[in-house]
DRENNUZA-108875 format. One record per residue: x, y, z of N, C-alpha, C in turn. Coordinates in steps of 0.1 Angstrom, whole numbers, padded with zeros to 4 digits, always signed. Atoms other than C-alpha are relative to their C-alpha. Layout:
XYZXYZXYZ
...
***
This chain:
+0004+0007+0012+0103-0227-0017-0004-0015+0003
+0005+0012+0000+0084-0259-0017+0007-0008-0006
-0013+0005+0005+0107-0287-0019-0006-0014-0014
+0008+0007+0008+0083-0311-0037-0012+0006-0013
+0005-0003+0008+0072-0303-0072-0004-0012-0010
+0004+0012+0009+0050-0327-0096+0008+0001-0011
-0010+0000+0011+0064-0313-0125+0012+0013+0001
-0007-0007+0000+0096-0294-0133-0001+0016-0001
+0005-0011+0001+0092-0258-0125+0016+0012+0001
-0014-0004+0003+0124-0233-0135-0009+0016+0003
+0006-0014+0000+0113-0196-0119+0013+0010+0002
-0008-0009-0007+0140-0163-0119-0010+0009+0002
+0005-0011-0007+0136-0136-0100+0011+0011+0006
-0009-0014+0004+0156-0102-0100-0006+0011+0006
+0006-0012-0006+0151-0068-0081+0006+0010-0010
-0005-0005+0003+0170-0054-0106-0005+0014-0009
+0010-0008+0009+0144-0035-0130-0010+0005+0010
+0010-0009-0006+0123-0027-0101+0001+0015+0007
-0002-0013-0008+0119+0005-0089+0007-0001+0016
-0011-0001-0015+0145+0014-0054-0010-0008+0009
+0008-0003-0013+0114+0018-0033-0007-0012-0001
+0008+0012-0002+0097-0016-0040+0010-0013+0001
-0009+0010-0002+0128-0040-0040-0005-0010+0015
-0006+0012-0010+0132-0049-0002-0016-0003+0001
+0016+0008-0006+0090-0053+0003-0004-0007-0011
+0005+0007+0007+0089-0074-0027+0009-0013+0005
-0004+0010-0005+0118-0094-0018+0000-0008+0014
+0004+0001-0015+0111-0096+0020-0015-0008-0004
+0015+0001+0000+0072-0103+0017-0005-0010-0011
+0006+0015+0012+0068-0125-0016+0012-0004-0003
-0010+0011+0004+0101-0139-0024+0002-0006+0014
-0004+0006-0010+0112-0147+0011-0008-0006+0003
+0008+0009-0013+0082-0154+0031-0008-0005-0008
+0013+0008+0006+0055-0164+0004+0007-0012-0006
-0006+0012+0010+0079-0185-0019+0010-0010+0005
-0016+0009-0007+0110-0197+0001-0006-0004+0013
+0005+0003-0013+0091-0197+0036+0012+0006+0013
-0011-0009-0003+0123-0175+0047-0004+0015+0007
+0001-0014+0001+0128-0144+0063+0016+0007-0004
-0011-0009+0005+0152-0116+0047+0004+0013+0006
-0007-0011-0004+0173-0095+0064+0009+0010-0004
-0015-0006+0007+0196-0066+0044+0003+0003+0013
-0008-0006-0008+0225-0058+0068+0003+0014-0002
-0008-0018+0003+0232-0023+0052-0012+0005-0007
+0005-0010+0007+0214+0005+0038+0003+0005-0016
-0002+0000+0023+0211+0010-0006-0009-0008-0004
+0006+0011+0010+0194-0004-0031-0004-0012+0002
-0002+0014-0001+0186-0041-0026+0002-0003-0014
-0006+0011+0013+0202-0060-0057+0004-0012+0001
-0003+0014+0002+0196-0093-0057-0007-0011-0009
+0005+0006+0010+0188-0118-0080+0002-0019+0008
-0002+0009-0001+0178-0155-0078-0007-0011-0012
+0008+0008+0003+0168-0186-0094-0001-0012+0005
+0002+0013-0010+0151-0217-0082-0006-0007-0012
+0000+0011+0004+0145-0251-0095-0009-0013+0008
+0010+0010-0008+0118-0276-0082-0003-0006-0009
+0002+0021+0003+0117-0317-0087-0010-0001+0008
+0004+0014-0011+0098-0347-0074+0011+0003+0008
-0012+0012-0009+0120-0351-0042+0014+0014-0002
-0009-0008-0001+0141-0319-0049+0001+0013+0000
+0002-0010+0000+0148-0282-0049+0012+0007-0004
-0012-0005-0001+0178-0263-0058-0002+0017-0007
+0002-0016+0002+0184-0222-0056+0011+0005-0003
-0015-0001+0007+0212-0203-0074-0004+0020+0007
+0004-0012-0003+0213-0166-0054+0015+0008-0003
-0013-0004+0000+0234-0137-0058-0001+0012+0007
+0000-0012-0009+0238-0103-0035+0009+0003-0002
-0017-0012+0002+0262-0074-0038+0002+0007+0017
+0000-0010-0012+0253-0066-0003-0009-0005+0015
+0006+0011-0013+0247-0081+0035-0012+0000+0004
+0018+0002-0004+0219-0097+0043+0002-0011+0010
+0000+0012-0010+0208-0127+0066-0010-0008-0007
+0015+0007-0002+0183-0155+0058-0002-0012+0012
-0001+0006-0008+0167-0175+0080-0015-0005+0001
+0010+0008-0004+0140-0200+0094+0001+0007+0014
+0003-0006-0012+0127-0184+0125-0008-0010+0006
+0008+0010-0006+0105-0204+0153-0007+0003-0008
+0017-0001+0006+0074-0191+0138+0000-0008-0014
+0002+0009+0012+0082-0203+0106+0003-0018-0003
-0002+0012+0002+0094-0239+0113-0009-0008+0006
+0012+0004-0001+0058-0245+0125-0003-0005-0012
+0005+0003+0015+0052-0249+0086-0002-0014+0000
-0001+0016+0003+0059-0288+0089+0015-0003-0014
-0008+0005+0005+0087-0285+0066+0013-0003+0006
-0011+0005-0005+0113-0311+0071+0013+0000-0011
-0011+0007+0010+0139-0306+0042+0012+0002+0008
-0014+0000-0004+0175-0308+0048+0006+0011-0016
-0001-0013+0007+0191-0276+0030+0021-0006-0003
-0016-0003-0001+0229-0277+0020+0006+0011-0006
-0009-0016+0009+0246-0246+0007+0014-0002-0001
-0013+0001+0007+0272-0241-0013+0006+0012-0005
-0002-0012+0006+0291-0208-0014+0009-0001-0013
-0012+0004+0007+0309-0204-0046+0004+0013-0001
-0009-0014-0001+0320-0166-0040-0002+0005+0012
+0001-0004-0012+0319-0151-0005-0001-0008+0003
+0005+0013-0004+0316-0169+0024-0011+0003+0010
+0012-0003-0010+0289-0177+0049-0002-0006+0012
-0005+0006-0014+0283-0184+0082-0016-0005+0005
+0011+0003-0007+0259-0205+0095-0005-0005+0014
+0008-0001-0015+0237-0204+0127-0007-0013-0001
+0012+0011-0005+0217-0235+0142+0004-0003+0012
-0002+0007-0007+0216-0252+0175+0009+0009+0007
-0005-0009-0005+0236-0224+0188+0018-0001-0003
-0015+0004+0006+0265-0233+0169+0006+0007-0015
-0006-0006+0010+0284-0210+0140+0005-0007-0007
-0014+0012+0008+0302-0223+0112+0002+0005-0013
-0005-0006+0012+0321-0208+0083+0003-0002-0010
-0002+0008+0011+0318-0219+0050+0006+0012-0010
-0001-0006+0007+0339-0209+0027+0002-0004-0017
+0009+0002+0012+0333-0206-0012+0010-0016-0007
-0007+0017+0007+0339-0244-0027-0009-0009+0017
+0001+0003-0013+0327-0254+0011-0015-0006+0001
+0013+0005-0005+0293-0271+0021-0005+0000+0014
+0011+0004-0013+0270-0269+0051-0013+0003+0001
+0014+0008-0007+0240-0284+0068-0008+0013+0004
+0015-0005-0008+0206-0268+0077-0013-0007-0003
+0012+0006-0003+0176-0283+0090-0012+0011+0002
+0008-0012+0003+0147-0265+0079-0014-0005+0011
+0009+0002-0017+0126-0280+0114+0006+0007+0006
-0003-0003-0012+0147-0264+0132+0007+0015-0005
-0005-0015+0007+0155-0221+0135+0017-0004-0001
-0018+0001+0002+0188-0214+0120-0003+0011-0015
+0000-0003+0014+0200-0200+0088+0014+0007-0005
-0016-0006+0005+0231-0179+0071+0000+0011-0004
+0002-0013-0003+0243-0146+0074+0014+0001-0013
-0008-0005+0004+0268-0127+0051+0004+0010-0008
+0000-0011+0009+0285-0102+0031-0006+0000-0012
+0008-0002+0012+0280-0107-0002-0001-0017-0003
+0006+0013+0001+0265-0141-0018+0003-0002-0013
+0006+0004+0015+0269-0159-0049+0000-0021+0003
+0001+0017-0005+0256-0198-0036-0008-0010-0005
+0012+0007+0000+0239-0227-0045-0001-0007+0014
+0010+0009-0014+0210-0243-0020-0004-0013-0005
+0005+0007+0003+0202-0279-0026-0007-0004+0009
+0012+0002-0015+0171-0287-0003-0004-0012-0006
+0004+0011-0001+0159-0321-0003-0010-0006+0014
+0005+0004-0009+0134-0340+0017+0007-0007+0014
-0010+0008-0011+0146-0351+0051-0001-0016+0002
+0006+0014+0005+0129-0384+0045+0009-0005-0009
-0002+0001+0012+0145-0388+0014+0018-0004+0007
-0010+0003+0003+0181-0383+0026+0004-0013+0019
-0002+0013-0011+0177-0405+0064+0002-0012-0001
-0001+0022+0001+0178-0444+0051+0018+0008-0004
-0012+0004+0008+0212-0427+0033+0013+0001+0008
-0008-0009-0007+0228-0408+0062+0004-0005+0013
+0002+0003-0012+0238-0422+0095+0003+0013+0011
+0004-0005-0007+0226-0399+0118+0000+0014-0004
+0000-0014+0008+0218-0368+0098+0000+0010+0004
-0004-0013-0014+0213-0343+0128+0013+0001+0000
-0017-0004-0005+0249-0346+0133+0008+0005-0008
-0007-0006+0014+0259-0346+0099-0001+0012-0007
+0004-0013+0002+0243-0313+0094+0007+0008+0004
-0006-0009-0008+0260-0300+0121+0018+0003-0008
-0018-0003+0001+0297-0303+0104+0000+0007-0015
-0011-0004+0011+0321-0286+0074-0007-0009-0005
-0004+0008+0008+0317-0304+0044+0012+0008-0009
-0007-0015+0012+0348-0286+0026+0004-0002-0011
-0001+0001+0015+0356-0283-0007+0006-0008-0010
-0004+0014+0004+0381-0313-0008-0010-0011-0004
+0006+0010+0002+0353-0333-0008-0004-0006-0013
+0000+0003+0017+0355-0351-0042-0021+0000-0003
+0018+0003+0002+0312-0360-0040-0004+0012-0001
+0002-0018-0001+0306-0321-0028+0008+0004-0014
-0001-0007+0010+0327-0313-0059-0008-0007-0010
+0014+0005+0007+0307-0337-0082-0010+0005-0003
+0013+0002-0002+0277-0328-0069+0000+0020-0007
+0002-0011+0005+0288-0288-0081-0004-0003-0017
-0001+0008+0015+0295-0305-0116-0012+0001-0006
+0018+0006+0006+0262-0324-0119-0010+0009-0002
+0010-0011+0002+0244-0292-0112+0002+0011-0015
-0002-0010+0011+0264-0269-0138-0008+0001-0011
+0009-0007+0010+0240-0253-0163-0013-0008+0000
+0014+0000-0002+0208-0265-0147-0005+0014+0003
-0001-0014+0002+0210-0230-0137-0009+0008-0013
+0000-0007+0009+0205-0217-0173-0009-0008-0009
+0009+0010+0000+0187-0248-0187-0004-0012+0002
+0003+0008-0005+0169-0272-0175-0007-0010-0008
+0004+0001+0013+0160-0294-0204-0002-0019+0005
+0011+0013-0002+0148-0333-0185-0014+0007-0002
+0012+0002+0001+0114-0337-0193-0006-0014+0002
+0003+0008+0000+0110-0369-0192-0003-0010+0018
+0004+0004-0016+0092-0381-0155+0016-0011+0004
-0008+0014-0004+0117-0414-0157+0018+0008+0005
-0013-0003-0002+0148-0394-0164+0003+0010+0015
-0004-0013-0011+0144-0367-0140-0003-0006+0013
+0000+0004-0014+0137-0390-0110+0015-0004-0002
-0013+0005+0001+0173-0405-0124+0007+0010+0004
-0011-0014-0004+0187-0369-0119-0003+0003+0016
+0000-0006-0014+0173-0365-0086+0002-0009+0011
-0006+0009-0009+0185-0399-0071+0013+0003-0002
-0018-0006+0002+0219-0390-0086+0003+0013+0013
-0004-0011-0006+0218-0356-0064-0003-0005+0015
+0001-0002-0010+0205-0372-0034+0010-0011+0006
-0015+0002-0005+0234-0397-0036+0010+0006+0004
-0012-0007+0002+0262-0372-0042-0003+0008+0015
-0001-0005-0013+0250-0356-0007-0003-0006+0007
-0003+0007-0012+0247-0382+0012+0013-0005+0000
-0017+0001-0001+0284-0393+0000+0004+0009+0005
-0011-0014-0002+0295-0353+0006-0004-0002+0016
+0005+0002-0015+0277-0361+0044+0006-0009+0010
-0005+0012-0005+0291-0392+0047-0010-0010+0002
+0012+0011+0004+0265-0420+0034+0006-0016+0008
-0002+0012+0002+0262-0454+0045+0011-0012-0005
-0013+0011+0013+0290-0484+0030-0009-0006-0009
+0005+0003+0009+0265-0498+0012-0007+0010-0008
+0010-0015+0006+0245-0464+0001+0015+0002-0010
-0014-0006+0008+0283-0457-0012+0009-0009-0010
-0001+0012+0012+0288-0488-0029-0008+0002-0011
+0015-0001+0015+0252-0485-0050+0011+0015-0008
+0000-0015+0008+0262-0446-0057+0014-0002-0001
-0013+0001+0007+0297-0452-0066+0002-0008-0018
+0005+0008+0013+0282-0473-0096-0010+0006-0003
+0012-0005+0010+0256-0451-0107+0003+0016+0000
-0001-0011-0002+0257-0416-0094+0013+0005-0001
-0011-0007+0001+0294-0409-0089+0003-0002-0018
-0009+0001+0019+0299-0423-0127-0012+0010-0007
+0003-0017+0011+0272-0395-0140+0004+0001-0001
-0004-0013+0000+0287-0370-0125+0012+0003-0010
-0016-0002+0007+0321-0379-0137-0001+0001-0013
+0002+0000+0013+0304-0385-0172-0005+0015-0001
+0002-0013+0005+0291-0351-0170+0010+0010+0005
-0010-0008+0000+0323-0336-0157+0012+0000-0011
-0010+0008+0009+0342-0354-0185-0005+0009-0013
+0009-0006+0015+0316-0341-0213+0003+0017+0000
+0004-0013-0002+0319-0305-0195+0013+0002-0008
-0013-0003-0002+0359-0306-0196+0001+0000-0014
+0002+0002+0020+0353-0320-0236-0001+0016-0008
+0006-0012+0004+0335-0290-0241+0006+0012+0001
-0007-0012-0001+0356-0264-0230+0014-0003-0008
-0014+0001+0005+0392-0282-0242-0008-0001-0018
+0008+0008+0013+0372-0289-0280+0012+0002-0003
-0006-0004+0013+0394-0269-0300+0012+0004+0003
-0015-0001+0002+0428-0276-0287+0004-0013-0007
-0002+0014+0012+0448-0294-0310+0009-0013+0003
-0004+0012-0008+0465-0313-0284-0004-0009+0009
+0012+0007-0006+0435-0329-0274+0000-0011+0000
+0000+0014+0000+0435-0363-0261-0012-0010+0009
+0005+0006-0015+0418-0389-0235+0010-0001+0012
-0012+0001-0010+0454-0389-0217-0001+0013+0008
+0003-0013-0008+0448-0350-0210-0012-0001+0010
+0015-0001+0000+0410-0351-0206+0004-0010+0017
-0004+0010-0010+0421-0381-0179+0005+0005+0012
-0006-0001-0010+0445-0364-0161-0009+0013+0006
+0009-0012-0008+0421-0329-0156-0008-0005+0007
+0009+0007-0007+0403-0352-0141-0003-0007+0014
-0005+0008-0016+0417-0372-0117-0004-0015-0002
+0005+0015+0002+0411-0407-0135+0010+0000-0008
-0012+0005+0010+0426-0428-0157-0006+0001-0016
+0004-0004+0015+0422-0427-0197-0008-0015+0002
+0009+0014+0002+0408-0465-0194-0014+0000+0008
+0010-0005-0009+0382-0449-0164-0011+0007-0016
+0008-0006+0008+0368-0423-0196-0003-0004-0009
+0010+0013+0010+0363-0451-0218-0008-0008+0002
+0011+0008-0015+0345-0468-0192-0016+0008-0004
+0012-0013+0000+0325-0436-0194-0014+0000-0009
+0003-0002+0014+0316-0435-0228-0005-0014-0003
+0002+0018+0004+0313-0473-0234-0014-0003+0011
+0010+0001-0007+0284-0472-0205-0010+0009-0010
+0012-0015+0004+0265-0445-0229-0004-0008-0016
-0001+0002+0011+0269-0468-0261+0007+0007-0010
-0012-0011+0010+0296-0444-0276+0015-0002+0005
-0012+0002-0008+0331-0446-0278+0004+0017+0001
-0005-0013-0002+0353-0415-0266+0004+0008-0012
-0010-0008+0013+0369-0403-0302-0016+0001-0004
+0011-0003+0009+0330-0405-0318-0013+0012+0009
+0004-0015-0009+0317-0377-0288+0007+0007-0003
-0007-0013+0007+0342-0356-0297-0001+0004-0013
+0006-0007+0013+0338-0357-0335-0011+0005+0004
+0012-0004+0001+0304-0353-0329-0002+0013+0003
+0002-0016-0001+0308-0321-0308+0010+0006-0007
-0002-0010+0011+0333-0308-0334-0004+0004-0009
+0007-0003+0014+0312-0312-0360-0010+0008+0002
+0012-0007-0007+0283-0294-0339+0008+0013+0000
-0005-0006+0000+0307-0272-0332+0002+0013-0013
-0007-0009+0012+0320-0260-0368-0018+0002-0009
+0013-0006+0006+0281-0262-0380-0006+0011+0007
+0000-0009-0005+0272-0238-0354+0008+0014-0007
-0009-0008+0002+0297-0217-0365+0000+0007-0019
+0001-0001+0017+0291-0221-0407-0018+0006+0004
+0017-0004-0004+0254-0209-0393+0001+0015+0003
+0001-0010-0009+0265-0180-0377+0007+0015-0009
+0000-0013+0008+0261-0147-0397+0016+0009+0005
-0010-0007-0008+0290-0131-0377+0013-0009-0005
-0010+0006+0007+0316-0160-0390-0004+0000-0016
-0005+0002+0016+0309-0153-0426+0010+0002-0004
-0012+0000+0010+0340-0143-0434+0014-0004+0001
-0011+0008-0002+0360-0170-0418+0000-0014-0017
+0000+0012+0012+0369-0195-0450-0003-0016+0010
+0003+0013-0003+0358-0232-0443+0010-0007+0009
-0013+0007-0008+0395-0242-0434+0000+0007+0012
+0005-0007-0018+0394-0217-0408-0010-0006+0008
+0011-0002-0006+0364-0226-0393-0001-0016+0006
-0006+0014-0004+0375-0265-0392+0010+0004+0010
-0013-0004-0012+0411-0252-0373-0014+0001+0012
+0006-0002-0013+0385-0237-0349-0006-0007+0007
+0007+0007-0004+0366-0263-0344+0007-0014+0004
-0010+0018-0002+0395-0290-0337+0003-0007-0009
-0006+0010+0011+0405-0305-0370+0010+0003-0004
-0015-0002+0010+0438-0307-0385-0004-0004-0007
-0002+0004+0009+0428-0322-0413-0009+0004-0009
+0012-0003+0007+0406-0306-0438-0008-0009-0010
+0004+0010+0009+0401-0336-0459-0008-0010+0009
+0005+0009-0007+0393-0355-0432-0021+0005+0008
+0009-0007-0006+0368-0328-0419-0012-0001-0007
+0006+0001+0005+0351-0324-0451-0016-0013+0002
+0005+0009+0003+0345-0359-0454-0013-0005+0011
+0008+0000-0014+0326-0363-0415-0007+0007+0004
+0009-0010-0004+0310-0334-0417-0017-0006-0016
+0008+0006+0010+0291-0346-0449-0009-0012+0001
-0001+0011-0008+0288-0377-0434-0013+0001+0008
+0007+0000-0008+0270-0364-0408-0012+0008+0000
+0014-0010+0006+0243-0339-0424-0003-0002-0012
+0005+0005+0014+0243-0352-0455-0002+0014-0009
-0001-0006+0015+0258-0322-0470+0012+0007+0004
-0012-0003-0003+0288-0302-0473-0001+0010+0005
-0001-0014-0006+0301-0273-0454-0005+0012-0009
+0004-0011+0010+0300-0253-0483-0017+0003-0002
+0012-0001+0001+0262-0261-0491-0006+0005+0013
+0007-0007-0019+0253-0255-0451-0001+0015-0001
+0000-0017-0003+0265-0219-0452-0005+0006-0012
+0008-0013+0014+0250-0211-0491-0013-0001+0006
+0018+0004-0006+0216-0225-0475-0003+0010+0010
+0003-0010-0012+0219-0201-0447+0005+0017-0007
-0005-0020+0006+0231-0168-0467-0016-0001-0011
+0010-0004+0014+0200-0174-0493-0017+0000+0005
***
């Protein structure tokens, strides 16, 4: 896959619906070698079932693959004639994998990161797959990296706070990818190429800049994710939120207060998204209002009313007659 894209291009790709007999010469022959510039090896005999999706920036690339069943990929001499220089890092997050280069093995296992240099043959073998690839220009990550050949060559493992970050910052680009905007999306793709040159081992000053911009995304979008999943417990705080975290409660105000919002008016906001989704949703008709508040994080139904009105300029009750009529 071409690691340089002008605009944002989001393609899946699935053997799953195809007939037996065309799977591996579709995936071999046009996913591997026309799209990725890869070659694909299944290790076993069956079906091929695999599914992928890719993701191409300005300045980036990132691939989400899954396999039920061994394969190999790899950059071969012939193919690293191409002229491409990206630097590749993979990220198993189920099985693990083993990768080849320079005549050196190395076993990554799922949460784990490592190096491949797509000048040079190599690539990764294993049972089954469920990984992300973030490819980036080799250009791109050399001013950040001191001596990036080398750094290729090691573990990055799963302790690595930036390597986990940098899983974070990716979560549900996967499913949507919703920058459009040229400005923002160079901001997402300098964010990603800090967070791996940190997980590499960046520069003191490269780690200074990205400690003030990129690590506080990610943490803002690991903070927003954690929000999102704890919504509708009713012991919900910033002291919890803080400690899943691994910061302090005065750090997630920090957060929030860089975005122009404080921490208690993000959370209304996604409970109130929350309980409208929900007064919307044919399938909750015949939870009552109060219900549908509890679910949504409120103890207080007076209080609920009031904020939810507030904020659509109408009542619960009118939202869900407007959607039954």
């Amino acid at each position: 896959m071409a690691v340089l894209s002008p605009d944002p291009v989001l393609l899946r790709v699935s053997t799953r619906e195809m007939p037996e007999s065309e799977r591996s010469p579709f995936w071999r022959e046009v996913f591997a070698r026309q799209m990725c510039h890869l070659e694909f090896e299944p290790l076993s005999d069956g079906p091929l079932d695999v599914e992928a999706t890719l993701l191409a920036l300005p300045g980036l690339s990132v691939g989400w693959c899954r396999s039920a069943m061994p394969a190999r990929w790899s950059r071969t001499a012939e193919l690293v004639k191409d002229g491409d220089d990206a630097f590749a890092l993979v990220i198993p997050l189920a099985g693990a994998v083993c990768r080849s280069q320079r005549g050196q093995e190395l076993d990554a296992k799922p949460g784990d990161g490592v190096g491949i240099l797509h000048s040079e043959p190599g690539g990764i073998q294993f049972r089954e797959l469920n990984d992300i690839v973030v490819m980036v220009p080799r250009s791109a990550l050399a001013p950040l990296v001191p001596d990036l050949e080398e750094a290729a060559m090691r573990l990055v493992p799963s302790s690595n706070e930036a390597l986990g970050l940098l899983r974070l910052y990716l979560t549900g680009w996967r499913e949507n990818f919703s920058i459009t905007d040229p400005a923002l999306c160079r901001l997402a793709v300098g964010h990603v190429h800090d967070l791996i040159a940190m997980a590499l081992g960046a520069t003191r000053d490269v780690t200074a800049v990205a400690n003030g911009r990129s690590i506080r995304a990610a943490r803002l979008k690991a903070v927003k994710a954690d929000i999102a999943f704890n919504l509708t417990a009713h012991d919900f705080s910033v002291a919890a939120v803080a400690l899943r975290q691994r910061v302090t409660p005065r750090y997630v105000h920090m957060l929030f207060d860089s975005e122009g919002i404080t921490f208690s008016r993000f959370v209304l906001a996604e409970r109130l998204a929350c309980a409208r989704r929900m007064l919307l949703d044919p399938r909750q008709a015949h939870q009552s209002i109060g219900a549908i508040a509890y679910a949504s994080g409120f103890g207080d139904l007076s209080h609920f009313n009031h904020a939810f009105r507030r904020r659509f300029g109408a009542t619960p009750s009118e939202v869900r007659r407007e959607q039954l009529e």
